[in-house]
C-alpha positions as CSV (number, residue, x, y, z in Angstrom):
1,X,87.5,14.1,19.5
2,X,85.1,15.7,22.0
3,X,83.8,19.0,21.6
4,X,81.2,21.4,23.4
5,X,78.2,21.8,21.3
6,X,75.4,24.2,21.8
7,X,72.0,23.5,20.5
8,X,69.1,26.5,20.2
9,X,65.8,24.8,19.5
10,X,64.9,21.8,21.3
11,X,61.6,21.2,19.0
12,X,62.2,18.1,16.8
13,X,65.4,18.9,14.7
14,X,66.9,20.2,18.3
15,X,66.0,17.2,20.2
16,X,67.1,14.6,17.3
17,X,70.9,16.6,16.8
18,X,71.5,16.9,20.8
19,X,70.1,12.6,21.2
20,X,72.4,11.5,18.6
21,X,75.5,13.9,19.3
22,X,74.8,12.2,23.0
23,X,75.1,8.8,21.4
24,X,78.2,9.8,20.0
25,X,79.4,10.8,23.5
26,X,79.7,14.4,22.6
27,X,79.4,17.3,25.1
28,X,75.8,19.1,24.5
29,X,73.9,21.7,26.3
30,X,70.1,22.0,24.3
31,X,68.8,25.6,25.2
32,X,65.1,26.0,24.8
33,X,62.7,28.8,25.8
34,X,60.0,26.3,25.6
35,X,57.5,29.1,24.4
36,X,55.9,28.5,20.7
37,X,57.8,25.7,19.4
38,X,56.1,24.2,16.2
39,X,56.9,20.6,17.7
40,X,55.1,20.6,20.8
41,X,52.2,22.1,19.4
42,X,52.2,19.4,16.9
43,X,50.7,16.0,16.2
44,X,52.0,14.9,13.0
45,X,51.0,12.1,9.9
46,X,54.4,10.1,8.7
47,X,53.0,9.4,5.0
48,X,54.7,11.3,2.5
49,X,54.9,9.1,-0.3
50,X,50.9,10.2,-2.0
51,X,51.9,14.0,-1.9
52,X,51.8,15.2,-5.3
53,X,54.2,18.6,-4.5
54,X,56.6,18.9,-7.7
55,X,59.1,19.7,-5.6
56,X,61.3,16.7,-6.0
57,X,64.3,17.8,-3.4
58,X,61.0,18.2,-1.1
59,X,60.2,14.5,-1.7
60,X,63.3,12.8,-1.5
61,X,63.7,14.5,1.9
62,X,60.4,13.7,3.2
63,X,60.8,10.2,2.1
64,X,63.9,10.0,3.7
65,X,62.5,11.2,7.1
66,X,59.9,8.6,6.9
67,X,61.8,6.1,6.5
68,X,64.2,7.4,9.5
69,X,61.4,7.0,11.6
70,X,62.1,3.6,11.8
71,X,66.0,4.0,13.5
72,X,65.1,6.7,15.8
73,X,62.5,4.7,17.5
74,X,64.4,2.1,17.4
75,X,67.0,3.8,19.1
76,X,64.4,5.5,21.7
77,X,62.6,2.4,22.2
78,X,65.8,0.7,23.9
79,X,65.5,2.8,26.8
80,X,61.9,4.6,26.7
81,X,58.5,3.3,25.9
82,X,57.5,4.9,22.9
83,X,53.7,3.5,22.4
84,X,52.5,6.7,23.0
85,X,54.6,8.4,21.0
86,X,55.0,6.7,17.3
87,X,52.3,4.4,16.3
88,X,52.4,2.2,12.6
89,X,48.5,2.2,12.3
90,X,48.2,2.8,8.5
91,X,46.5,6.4,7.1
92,X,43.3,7.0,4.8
93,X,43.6,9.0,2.1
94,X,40.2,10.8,0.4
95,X,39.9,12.4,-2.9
96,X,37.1,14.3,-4.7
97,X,36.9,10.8,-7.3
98,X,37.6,7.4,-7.9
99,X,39.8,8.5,-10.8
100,X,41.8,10.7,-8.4
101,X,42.0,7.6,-6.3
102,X,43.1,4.9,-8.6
103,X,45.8,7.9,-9.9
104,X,47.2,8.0,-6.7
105,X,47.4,4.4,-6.2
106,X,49.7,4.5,-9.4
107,X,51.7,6.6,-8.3
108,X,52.1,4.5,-4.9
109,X,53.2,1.3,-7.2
110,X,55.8,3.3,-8.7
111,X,57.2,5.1,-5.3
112,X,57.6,1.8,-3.6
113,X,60.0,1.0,-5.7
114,X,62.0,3.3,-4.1
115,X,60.0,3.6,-0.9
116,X,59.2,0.0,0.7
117,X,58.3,1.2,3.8
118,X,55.0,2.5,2.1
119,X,53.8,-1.1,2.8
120,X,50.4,-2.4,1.1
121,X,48.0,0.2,-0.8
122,X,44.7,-0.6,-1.5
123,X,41.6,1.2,-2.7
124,X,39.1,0.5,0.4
125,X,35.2,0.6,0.0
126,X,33.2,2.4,2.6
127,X,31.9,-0.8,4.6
128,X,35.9,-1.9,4.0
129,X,36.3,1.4,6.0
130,X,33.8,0.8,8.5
131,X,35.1,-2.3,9.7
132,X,38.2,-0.3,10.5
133,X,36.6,2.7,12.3
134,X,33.2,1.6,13.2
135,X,32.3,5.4,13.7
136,X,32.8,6.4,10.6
137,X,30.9,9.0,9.0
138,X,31.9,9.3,5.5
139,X,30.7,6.9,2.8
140,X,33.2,7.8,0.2
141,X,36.2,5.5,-1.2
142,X,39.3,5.9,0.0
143,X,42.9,4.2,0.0
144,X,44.6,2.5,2.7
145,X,48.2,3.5,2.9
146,X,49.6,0.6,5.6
147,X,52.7,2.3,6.2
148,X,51.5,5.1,6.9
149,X,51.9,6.3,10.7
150,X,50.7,8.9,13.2
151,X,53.2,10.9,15.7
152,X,53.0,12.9,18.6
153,X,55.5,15.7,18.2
154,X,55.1,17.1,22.0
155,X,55.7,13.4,23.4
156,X,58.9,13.2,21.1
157,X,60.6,16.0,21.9
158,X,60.4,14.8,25.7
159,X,61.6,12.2,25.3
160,X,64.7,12.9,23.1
161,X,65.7,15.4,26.3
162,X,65.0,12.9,28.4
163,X,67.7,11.0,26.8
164,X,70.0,13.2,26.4
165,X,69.7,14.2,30.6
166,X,69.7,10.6,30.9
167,X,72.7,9.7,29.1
168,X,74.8,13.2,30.8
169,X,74.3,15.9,28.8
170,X,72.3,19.7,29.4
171,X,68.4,20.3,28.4
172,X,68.1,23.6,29.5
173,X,65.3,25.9,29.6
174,X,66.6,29.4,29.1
175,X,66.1,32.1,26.7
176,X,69.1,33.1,24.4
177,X,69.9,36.9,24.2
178,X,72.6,36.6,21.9
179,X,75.1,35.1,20.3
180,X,78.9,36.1,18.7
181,X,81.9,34.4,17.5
182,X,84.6,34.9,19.4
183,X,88.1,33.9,19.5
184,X,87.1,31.0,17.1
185,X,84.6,29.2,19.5
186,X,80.4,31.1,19.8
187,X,79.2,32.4,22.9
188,X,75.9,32.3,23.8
189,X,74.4,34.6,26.3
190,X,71.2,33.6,28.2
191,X,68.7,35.6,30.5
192,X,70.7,33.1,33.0
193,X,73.9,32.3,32.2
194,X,76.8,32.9,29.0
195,X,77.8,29.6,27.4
196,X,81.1,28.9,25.0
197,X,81.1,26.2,22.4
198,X,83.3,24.6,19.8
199,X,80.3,24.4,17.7
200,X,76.9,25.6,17.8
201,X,73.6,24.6,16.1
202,X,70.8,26.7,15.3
203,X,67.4,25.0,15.3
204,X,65.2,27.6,16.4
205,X,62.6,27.7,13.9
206,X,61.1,31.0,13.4
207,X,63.2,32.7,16.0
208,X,66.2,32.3,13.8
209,X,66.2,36.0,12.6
210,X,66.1,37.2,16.1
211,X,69.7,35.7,17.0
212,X,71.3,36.0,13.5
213,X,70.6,39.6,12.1
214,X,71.7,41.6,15.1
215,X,75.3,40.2,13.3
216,X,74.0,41.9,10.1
217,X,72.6,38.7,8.1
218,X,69.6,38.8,5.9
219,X,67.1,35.6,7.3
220,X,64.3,34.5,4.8
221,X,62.2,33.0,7.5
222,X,58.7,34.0,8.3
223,X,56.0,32.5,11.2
224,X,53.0,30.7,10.5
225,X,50.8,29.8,12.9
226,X,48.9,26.6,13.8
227,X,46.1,25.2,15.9
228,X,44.7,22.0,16.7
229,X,42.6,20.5,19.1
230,X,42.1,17.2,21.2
231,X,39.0,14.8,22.0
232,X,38.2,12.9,23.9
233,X,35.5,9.8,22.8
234,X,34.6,6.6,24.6
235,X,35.6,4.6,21.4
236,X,38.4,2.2,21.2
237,X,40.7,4.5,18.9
238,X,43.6,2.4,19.6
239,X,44.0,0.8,16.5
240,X,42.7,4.0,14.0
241,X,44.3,4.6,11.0
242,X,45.0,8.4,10.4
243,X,41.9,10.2,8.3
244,X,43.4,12.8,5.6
245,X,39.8,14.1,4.1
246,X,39.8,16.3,1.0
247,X,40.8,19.9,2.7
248,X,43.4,20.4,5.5
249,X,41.6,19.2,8.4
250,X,43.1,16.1,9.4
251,X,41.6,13.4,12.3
252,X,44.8,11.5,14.3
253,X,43.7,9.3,16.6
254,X,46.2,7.8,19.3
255,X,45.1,5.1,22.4
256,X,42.4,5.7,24.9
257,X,39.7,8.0,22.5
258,X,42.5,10.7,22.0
259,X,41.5,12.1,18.9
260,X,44.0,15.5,17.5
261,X,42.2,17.1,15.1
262,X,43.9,20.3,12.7
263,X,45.9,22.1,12.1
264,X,45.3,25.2,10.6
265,X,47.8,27.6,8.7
266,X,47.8,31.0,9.4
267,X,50.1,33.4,7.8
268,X,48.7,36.6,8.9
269,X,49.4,35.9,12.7
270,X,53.1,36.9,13.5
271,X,54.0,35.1,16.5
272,X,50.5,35.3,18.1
273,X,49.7,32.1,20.8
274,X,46.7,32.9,21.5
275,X,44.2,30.1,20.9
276,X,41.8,31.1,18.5
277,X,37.6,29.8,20.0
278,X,36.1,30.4,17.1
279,X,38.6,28.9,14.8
280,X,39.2,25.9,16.8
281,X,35.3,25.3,17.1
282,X,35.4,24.9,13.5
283,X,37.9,22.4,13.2
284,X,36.1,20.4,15.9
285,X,32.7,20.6,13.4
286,X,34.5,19.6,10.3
287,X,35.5,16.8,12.3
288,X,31.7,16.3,13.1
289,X,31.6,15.6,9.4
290,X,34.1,12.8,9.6
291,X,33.1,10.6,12.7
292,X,29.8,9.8,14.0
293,X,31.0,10.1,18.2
294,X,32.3,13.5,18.1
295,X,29.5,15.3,18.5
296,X,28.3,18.4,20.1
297,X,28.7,16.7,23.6
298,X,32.4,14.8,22.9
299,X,34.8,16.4,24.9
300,X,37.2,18.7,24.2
301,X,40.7,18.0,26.7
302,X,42.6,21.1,25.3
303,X,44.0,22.5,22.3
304,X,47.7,23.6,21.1
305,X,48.9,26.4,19.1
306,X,52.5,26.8,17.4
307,X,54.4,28.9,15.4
308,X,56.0,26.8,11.9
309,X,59.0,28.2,10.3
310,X,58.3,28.8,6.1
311,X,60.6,31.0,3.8
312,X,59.7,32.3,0.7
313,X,59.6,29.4,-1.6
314,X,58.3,27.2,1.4
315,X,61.8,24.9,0.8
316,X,63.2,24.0,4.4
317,X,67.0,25.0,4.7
318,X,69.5,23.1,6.5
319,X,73.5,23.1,6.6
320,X,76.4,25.3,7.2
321,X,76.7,29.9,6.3
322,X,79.5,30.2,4.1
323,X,80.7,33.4,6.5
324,X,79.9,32.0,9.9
325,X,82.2,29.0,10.9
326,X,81.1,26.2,12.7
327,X,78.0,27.0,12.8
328,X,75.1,24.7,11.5
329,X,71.5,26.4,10.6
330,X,68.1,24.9,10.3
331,X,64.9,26.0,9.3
332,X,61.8,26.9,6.9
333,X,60.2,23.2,7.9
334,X,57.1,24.6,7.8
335,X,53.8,21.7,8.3
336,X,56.0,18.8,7.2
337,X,58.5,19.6,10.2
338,X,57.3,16.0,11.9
339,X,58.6,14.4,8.9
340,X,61.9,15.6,7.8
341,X,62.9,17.4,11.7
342,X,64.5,14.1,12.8
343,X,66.6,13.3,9.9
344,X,67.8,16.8,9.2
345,X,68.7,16.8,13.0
346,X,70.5,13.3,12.6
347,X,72.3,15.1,9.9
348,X,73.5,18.0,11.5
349,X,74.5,15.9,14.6
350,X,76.7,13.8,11.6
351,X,77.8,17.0,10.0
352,X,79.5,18.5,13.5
353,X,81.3,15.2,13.5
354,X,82.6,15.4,10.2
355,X,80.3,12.5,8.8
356,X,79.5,12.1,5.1
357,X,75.9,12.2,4.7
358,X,73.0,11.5,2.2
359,X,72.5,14.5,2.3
360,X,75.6,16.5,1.0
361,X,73.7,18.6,-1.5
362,X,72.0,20.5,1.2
363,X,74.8,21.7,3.3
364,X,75.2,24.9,1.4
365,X,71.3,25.6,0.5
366,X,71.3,27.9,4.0
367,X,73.0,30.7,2.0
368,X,69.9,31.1,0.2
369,X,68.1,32.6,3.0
370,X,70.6,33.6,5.2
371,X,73.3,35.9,4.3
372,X,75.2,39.1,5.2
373,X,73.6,42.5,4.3
């Protein structure tokens, strides 16, 4: 059965639910404002399996978005080139020991039993690392995580719309005024146009208070701001693993000397864009730290600045409100939105088609942080 489905978001949960419900030959108009979404702001590091977060629902889903990767470039791949976009080079993982090191690498063994996409982990000397990234400025250990991979969320989300024009269906950039249920379908009124839909998806991030409590509904969601920068160096960076040094500064290189560096995480912000100089400066120093060719003279091509999604407990949400019918929600992502965006997407595209997924336990956890006053 075809329906009309509207999707609000077209960052990387967005993009994933209106590609796949596409697939499925399903009639989808994506609505996007294109102003502060997480995803294009974001370059993002597909290697989940070494967190040590308690939070074992966190995992599983993270894990599970990881290993998704695999499918949805797949799928992408058959149609765009996707080089640029998704790239299997492996991640290096620092810690403040070798006891911290030969933990983690323990832990590894024990996840792949579950996760064999994780590929090969090794511990990895430092002149084992510099014959991976000659311009390597630490000297500590580190381990080699081989399935580890790198993505650029900005490229991704372009391409999923590119898709989804490509294949018939709406990627329209618009800002949403409101929206009301309304003789059992939702309309959606733009700054350009009023839209009615069968079924309609919310994936706008931090935005999703603005649309839901004007209809009197408590949101637990909350902006965070983030910032990163990119390099450019003469070095062959084609074939760079991902750096994770102790701290939250991360080095991703892609082809060509690209080099993203960040991102912070700012909670005090609100929904400022602004890039910050100073703060962006420092990420490019602490970079100094961590390889040899960007120096005070490496070129900086630009920088990008997004605003994540967290709720209270920093658990993402995704699934159905108990007291608003057909309507699916998603949210609270926060910094591991790269990850887990383009399976909960998937799911929510499955969900509107009345698919059983992996992921049944979640459908109701949206009534946590969303619900009438």
């Amino acid at each position: 059965m075809n329906k009309t489905i509207g999707i609000i978001g077209g960052g990387i949960v967005g993009s994933t639910a209106a590609y796949y419900l596409t697939k499925e030959n399903q009639t989808v108009t994506l609505i996007d404002s294109g102003v502060g979404q997480a995803t294009s702001a974001a370059a993002g590091i597909i290697s989940p399996w070494l967190s040590q977060r308690r939070n074992k629902e966190w995992y599983f889903l993270a894990k599970e978005g990881a290993k998704f990767y695999q499918k949805l470039i797949h799928d992408l791949s058959e149609h765009q080139k996707t080089d640029h976009v998704y790239q299997q080079t492996g991640t290096l993982l620092y810690k403040n020991t070798p006891v911290l090191l030969e933990k983690l690498k323990t832990l590894a063994e024990t996840r792949k039993i579950d996760a064999p996409e994780i590929g090969n982990v090794n511990h990895l000397s430092y002149s084992e690392i510099k014959e991976r990234i000659s311009d390597i400025n630490m000297t500590d250990d580190a381990l080699f995580v081989s399935g580890g991979a790198k993505i650029d969320g900005a490229a991704l989300t372009q391409l999923l719309k590119k898709e989804v024009v490509r294949l018939g269906n709406q990627s329209i950039s618009d800002v949403v005024q409101s929206i009301s249920y309304k003789n059992k379908q939702w309309e959606v009124i733009t700054q350009q146009d009023t839209f009615i839909f069968d079924q309609l998806i919310l994936a706008c991030g931090a935005w999703i208070g603005d649309l839901l409590r004007p209809l009197d509904y408590y949101v637990d969601i909350r902006p965070q701001k983030g910032q990163l920068i990119e390099i450019k160096i003469t070095s062959d960076t084609k074939n760079w693993p991902v750096l994770m040094p102790v701290g939250e500064t991360d080095i991703i290189p892609f082809d060509d000397g690209k080099i993203l560096i960040g991102a912070t995480h700012e909670n005090d912000k609100d929904y400022d864009l602004s890039p910050d100089k100073k703060l962006l400066g420092t990420l490019k120093k602490e970079a100094q730290n961590f390889i040899s060719t960007i120096d005070e003279n490496a070129t900086v091509v630009g920088s990008r600045v997004g605003t994540r999604a967290y709720t209270s407990d920093f658990s993402p949400f995704f699934g159905e409100i108990d007291t608003l019918p057909q309507l699916f929600v998603a949210s609270g992502l926060g910094s591991s939105g790269l990850t887990t965006g383009p399976i909960i997407g998937k799911t929510l595209a499955d969900w509107t088609l009345e698919k059983e997924t992996n992921f049944e336990e979640y459908r109701l956890k949206p009534n946590q942080y969303i619900y009438p006053n």
